[in-house]
C-alpha positions, -999 to +999 in steps of 0.1 A: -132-029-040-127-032-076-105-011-104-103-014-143-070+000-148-059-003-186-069-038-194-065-053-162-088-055-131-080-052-094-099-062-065-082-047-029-095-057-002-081-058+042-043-060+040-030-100+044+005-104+064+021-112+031+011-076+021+024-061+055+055-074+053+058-059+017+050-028+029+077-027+055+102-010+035+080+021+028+071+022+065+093+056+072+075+074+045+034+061+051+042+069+084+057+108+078+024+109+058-002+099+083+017+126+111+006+151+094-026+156+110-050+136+128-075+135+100-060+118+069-060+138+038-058+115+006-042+143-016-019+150+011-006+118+017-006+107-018+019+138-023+040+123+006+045+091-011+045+103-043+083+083-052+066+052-038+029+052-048+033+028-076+052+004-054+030+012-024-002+008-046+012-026-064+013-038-028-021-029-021-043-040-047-043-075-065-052-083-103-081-104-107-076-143-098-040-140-088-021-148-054-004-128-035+026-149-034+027-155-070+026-114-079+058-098-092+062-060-074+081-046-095+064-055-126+035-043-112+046-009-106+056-005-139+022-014-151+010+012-126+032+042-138+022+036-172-016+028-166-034+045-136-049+073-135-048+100-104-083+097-095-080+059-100-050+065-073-074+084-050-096+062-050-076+031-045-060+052-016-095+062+001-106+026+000-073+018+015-079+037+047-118+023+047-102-012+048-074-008+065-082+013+101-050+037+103-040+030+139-039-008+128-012-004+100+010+019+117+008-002+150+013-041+128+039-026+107+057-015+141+053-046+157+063-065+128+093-041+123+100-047+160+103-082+159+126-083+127+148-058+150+154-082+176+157-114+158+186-094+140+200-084+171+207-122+189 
């Protein structure tokens, strides 16, 4: 999937584990906003992560030609806030699920968040 957002371009594609682990923090809130029903609604869960989206969404998506490790979050999500659209952010989110089956995210992140648990706890 690719986005033009201001004068950059984005490709997203299925999450990596380097983008998993970034998304850890913000597991609490994407999963409140997939409970809400079994049928994800984009508007719905965009408004449930509304404090995060630009974080969430600088996660996500990837500027053209750039590595994941090399990407800088937070500067990102100031590029987000200032440049994307809402219907861009729709369809970024939409795509997201498409990629990225629901069950799988909730269950890696919890796995993932799992293991962090007990390696902290030895």
């Amino acid at each position: 999937m690719k986005y033009q957002i201001g004068d950059k371009s984005f490709t997203q594609s299925k999450l990596k584990l380097g983008q998993i682990k970034q998304l850890l923090p913000y597991f609490d809130k994407i999963s409140t906003a997939l409970d809400i029903g079994k049928d994800v609604n984009i508007v719905d869960f965009v408004d449930n992560v509304k404090d995060d989206i630009s974080d969430i969404l600088a996660i996500v998506i990837v500027e053209e030609n750039a590595k994941l490790v090399d990407r800088d979050i937070k500067l990102l999500s100031v590029f987000l806030d200032e440049n994307l659209e809402y219907d861009t952010i729709l369809d970024v989110v939409a795509d997201f699920f498409t990629l990225t089956p629901i069950g799988l995210i909730v269950n890696q992140l919890a796995k993932i968040m799992n293991s962090v648990a007990q390696k902290t706890n030895k």
